[in-house]
C-alpha positions in Angstrom: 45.8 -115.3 -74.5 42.5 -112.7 -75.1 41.3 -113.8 -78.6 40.4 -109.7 -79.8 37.7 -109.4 -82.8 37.4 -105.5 -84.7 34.1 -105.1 -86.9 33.0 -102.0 -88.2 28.8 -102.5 -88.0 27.7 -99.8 -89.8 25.1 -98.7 -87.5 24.9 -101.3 -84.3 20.7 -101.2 -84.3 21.2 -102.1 -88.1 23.9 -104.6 -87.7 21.8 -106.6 -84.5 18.7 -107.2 -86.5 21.3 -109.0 -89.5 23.0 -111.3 -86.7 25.2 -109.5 -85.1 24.7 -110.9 -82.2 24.4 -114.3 -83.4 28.3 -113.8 -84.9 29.5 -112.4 -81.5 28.6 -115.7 -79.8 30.1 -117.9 -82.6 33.8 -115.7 -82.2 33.9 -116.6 -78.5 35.8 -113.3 -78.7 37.4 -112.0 -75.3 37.1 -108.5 -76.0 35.0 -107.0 -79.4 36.0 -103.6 -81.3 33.3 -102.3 -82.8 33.4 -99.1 -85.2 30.6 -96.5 -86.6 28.2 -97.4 -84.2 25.8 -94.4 -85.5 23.8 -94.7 -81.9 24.5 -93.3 -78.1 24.6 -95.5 -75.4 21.5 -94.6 -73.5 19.6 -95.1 -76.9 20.4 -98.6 -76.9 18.3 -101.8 -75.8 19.8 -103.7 -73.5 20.7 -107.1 -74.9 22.5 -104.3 -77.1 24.2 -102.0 -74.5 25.5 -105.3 -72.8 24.9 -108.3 -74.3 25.0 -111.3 -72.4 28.6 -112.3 -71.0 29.6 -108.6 -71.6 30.8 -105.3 -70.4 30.8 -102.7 -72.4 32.3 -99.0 -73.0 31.2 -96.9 -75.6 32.4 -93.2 -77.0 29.7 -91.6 -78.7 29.7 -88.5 -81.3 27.7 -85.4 -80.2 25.9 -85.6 -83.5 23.1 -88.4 -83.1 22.9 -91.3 -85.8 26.8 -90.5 -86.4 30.2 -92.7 -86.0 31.0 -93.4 -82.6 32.8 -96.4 -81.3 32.5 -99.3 -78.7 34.4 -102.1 -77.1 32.6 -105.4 -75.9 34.7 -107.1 -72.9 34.3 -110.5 -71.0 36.1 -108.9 -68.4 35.9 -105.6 -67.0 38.6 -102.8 -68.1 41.1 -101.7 -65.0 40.2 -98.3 -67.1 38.3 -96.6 -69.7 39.6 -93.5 -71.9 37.4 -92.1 -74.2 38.7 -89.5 -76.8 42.9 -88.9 -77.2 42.7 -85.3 -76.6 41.6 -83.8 -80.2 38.3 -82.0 -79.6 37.5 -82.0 -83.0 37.5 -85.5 -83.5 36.6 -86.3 -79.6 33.3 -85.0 -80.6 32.9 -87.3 -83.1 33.5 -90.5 -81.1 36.7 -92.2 -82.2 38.4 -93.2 -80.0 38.3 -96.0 -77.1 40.5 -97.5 -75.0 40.6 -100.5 -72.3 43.2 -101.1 -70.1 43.5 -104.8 -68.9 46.6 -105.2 -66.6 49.6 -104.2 -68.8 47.8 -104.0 -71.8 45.5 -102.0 -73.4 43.4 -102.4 -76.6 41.9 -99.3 -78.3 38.8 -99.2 -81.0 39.7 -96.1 -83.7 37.6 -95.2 -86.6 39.2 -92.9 -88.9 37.4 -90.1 -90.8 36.9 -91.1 -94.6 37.7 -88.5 -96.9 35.7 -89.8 -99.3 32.7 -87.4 -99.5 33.8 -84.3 -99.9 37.1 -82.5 -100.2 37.0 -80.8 -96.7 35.7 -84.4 -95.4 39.5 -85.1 -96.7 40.9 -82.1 -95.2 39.6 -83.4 -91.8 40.7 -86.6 -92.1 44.5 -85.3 -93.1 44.0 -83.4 -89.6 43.1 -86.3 -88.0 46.4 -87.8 -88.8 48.2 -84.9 -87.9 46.7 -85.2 -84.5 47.0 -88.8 -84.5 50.8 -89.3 -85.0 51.8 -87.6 -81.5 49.6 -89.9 -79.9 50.6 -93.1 -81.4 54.3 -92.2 -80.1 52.7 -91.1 -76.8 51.4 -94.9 -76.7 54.4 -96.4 -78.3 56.5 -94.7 -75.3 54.7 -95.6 -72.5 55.8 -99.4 -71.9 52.7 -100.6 -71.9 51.3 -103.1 -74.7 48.9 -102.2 -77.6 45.9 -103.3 -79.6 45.2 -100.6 -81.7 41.7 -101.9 -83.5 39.8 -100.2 -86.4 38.4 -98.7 -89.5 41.1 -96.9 -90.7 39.9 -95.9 -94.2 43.2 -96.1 -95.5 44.6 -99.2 -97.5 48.5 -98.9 -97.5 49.4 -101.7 -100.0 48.4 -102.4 -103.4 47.9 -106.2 -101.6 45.2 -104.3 -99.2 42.8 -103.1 -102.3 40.6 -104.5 -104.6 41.2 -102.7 -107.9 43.9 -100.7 -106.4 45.0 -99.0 -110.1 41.8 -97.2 -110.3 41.5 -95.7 -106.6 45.2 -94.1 -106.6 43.6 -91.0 -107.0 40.4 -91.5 -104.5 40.2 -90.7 -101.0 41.6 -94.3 -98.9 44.5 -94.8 -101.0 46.4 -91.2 -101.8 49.8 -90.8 -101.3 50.2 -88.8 -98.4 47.8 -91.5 -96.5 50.2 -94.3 -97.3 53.0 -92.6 -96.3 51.8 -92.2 -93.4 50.5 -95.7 -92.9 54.2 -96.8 -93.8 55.2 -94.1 -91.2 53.7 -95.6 -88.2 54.2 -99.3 -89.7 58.0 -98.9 -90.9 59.2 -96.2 -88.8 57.3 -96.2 -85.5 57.6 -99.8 -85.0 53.8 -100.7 -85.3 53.2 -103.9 -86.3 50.6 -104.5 -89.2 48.8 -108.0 -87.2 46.9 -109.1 -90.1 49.9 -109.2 -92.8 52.3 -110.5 -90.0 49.8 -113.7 -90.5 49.1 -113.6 -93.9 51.3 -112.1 -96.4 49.0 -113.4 -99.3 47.8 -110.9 -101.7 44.1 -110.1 -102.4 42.8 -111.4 -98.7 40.3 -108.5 -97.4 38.2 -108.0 -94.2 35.7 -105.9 -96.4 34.8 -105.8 -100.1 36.7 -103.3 -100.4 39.6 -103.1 -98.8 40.7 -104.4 -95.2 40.1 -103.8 -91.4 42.8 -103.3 -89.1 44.6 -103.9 -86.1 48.3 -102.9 -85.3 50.1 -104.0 -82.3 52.8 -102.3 -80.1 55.3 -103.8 -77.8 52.9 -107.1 -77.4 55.5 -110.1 -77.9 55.5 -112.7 -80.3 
């Protein structure tokens, strides 16, 4: 069984000179996710572009210094897709995904909403253009690891201080209706809460990473 870590390093250059790399030995990790790399590939040194015992893919934004996602492998992907056919968000490097055999695992970052009101009206596009593609994946018979920053907590269980962010950007409404969409209705599977139910347990200070899985047996 691949043992799959997500992280969201907040800039990869940043994130290597506080340990990164010292953690990704500890995890043993088959294959690493890695969000809001804020960096293109040919930028990179190499111990960072491949670290040792590692392939790696990355999709990088157009903008320099910007988002832009990568996945970390032991093994070498059968394939590698980067973007899911939105050009507005393509350019902004969300999306990757590695096909191993029958399965694939994808590393998402979501827009956050949180800085501006049409930073929220992009992110509400990005889940428009998101949905269709989750039931593209969901239909093709293959199994999924979808990995991420999804800037969206769905349950009060998945935010600290959840009373006073009902209002804020990461915890509207319409965002958790559509996280209950894909989780309740589309047959996603939520893989943290299917192993811990317990309230008030968090990947980040905030609020929680995620990874959802699709017709991968349990």
């Amino acid at each position: 069984m691949l043992k799959i870590t997500t992280l969201n390093v907040n800039g990869i250059r940043s994130a290597a000179t506080k340990g990164l790399f010292d953690w990704l030995s500890r995890t043993r990790s088959d294959v690493v996710c890695l969000q809001e790399v804020r960096a293109h590939e040919g930028e990179l040194e190499a111990p960072i572009r491949a670290p040792r015992s590692y392939r790696s893919a990355f999709h990088c934004a157009h903008k320099k210094g910007y988002s832009g996602v990568a996945v970390y492998s032991r093994t070498a992907p059968d394939r590698v897709q980067c973007g899911f056919g939105a050009p507005e968000f393509d350019a902004e490097g969300r999306y990757l995904q590695v096909d191993f055999g029958k399965l694939s695992v994808v590393s998402v970052y979501f827009p956050s909403g949180s800085s501006s009101e049409e930073r929220q009206r992009a992110k509400f596009r990005f889940l428009d253009a998101f949905t269709p593609h989750m039931r593209k994946l969901a239909a093709s018979g293959r199994e999924w690891i979808l990995c991420g920053d999804v800037n969206i907590a769905h349950k009060e269980i998945d935010l600290k201080n959840w009373r006073s962010n009902q209002k804020n950007s990461g915890f509207l409404p319409q965002e958790r209706a559509w996280m209950s969409a894909r989780l309740e209705t589309d047959g996603w599977v939520d893989v943290f809460r299917r192993l811990d139910a317990r309230p008030e347990q968090y990947t980040w200070w905030s609020n929680r990473g995620q990874a959802w899985a699709k017709n991968v047996g349990w």
